[in-house]
Residue frames as a rotation matrix with the C-alpha (Angstrom) as fourth column:
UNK 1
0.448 0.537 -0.715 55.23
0.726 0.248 0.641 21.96
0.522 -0.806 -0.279 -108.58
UNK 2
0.462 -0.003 0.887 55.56
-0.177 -0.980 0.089 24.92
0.869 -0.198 -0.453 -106.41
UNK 3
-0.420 -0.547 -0.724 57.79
0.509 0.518 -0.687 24.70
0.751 -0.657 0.060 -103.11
UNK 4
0.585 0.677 -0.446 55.65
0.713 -0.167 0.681 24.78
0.386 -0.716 -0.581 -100.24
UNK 5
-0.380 -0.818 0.432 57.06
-0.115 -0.422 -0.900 27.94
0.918 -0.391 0.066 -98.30
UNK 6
-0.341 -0.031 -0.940 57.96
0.864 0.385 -0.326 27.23
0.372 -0.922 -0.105 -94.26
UNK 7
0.575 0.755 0.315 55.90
0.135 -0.467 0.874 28.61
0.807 -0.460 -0.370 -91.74
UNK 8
-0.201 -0.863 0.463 58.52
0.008 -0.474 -0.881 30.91
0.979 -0.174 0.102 -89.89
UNK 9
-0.416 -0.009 0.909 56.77
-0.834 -0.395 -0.385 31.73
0.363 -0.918 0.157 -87.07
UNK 10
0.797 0.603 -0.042 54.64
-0.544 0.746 0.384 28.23
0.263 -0.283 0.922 -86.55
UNK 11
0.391 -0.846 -0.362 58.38
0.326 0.495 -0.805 27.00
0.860 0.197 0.470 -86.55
UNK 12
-0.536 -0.630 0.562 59.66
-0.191 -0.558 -0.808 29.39
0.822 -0.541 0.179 -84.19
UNK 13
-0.118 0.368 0.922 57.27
-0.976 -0.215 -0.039 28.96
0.184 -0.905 0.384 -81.68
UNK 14
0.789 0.601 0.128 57.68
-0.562 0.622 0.545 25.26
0.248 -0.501 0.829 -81.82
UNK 15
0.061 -0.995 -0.081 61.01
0.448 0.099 -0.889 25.06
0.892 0.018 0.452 -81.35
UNK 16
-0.654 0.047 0.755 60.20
-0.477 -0.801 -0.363 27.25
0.588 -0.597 0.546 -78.30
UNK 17
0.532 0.735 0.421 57.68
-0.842 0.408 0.352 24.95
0.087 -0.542 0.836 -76.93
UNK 18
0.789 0.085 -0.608 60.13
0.067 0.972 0.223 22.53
0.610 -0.217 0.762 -76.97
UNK 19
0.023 -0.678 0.734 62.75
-0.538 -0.627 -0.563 24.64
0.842 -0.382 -0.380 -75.24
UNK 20
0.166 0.410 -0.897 62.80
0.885 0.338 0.319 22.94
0.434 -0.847 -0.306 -71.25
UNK 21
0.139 0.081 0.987 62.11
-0.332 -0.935 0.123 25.33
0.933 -0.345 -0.104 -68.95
UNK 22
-0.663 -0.284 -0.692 63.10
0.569 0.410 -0.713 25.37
0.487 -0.867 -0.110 -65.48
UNK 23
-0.515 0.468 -0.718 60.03
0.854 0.212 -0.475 26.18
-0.070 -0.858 -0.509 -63.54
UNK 24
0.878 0.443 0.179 58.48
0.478 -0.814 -0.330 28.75
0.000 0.375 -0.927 -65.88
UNK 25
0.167 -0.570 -0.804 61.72
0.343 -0.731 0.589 30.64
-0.924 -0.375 0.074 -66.02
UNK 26
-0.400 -0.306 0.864 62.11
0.916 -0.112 0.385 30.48
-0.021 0.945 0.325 -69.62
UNK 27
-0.787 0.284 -0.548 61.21
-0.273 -0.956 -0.104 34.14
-0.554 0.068 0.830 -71.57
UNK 28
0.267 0.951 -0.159 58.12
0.168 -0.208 -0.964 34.73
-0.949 0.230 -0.215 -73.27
UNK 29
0.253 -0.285 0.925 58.07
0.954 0.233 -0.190 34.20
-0.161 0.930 0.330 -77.27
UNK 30
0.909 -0.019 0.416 58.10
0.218 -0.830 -0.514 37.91
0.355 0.558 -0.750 -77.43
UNK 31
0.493 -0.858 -0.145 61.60
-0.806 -0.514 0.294 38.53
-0.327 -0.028 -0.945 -75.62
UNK 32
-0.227 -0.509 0.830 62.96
0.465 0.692 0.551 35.23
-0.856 0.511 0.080 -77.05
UNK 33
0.212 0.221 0.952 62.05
0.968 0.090 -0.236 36.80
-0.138 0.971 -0.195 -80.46
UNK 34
0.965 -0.243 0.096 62.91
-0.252 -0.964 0.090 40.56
0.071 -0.111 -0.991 -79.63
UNK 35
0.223 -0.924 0.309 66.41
-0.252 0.252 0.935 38.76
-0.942 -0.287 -0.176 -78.45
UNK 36
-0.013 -0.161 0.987 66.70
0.853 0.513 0.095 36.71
-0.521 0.843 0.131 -81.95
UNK 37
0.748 0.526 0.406 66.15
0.662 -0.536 -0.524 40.12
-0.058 0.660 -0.749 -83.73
UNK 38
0.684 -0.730 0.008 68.86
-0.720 -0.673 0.167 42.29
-0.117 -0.120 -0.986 -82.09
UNK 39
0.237 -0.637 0.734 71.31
0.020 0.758 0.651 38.97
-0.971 -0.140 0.193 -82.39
UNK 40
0.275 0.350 0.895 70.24
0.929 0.143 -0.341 39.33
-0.248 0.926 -0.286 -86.17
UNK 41
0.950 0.135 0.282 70.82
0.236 -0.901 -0.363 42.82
0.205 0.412 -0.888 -86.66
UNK 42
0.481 -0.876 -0.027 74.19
-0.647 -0.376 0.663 42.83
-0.592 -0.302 -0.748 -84.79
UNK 43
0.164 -0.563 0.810 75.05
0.543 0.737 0.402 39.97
-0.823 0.374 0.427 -87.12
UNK 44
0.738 0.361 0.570 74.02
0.639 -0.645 -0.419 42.40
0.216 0.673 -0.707 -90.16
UNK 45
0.876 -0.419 0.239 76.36
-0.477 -0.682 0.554 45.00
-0.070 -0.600 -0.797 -88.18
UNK 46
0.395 -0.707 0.586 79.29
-0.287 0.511 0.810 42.85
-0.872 -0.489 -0.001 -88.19
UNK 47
0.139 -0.568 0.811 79.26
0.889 0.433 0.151 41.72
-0.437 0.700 0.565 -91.79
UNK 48
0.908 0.321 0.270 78.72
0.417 -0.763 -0.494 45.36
0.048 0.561 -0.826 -93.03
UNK 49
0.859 -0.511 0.031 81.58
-0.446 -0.718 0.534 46.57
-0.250 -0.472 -0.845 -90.87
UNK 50
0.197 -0.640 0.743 83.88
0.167 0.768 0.618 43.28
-0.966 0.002 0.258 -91.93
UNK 51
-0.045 -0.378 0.925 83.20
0.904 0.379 0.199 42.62
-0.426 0.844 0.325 -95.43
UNK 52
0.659 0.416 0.627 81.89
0.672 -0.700 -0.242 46.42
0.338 0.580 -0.741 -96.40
UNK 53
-0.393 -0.865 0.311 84.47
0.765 -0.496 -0.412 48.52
0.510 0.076 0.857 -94.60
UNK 54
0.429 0.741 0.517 82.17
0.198 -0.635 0.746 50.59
0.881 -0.217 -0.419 -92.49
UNK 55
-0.739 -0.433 0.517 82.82
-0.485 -0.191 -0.853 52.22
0.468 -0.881 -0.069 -89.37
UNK 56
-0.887 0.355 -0.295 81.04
0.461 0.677 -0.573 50.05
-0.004 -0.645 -0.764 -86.20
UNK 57
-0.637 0.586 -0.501 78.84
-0.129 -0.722 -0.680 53.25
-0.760 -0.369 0.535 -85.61
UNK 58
-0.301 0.440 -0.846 77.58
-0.948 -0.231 0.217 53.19
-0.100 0.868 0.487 -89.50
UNK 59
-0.822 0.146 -0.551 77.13
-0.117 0.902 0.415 49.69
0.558 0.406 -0.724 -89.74
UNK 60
-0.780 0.540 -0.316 74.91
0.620 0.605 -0.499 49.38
-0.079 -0.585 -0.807 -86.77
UNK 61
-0.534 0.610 -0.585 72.81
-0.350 -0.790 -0.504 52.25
-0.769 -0.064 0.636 -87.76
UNK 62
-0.489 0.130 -0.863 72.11
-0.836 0.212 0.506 50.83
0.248 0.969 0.005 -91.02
UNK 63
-0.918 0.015 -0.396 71.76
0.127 0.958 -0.258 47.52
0.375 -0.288 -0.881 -89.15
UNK 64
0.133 0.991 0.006 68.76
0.091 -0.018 0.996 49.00
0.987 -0.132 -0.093 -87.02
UNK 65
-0.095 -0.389 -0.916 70.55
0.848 0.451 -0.279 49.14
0.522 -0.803 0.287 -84.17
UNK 66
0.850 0.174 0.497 70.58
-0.004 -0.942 0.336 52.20
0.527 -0.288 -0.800 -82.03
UNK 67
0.214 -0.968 -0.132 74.19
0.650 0.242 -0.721 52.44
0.729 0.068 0.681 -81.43
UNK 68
0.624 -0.075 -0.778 75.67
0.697 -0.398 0.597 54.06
-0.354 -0.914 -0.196 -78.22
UNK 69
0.901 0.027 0.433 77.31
0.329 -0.694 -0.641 57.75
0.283 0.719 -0.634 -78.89
């Protein structure tokens, strides 16, 4: 029997719909999910630079980041 794979984004966006929101303030799925991405990539960044030995600059390039000069 195959394992069923999880519907990432049907997940994500109900986890988000259950978020409370204070009077519409909450963000829109797209900067809650633009946020979750760069959070993700600086995590990427962090082990590269930890466990790989990279400099900060190289890691976050690699990472996707756009790293300040």
């Amino acid at each position: 029997m195959a394992d069923k794979v999880p519907d990432w984004a049907a997940q994500l966006r109900q986890v988000f719909n259950d978020l409370p929101g204070e009077s519409g303030a909450r963000p829109s799925l797209s900067e809650y999910a633009t946020d979750l991405a760069r959070d993700l990539a600086e995590e990427r960044a962090a082990i590269m630079e930890y466990d790989g030995g990279m400099s900060r600059r190289n890691a976050e390039v690699l990472a996707g980041l756009n790293p300040k000069s």
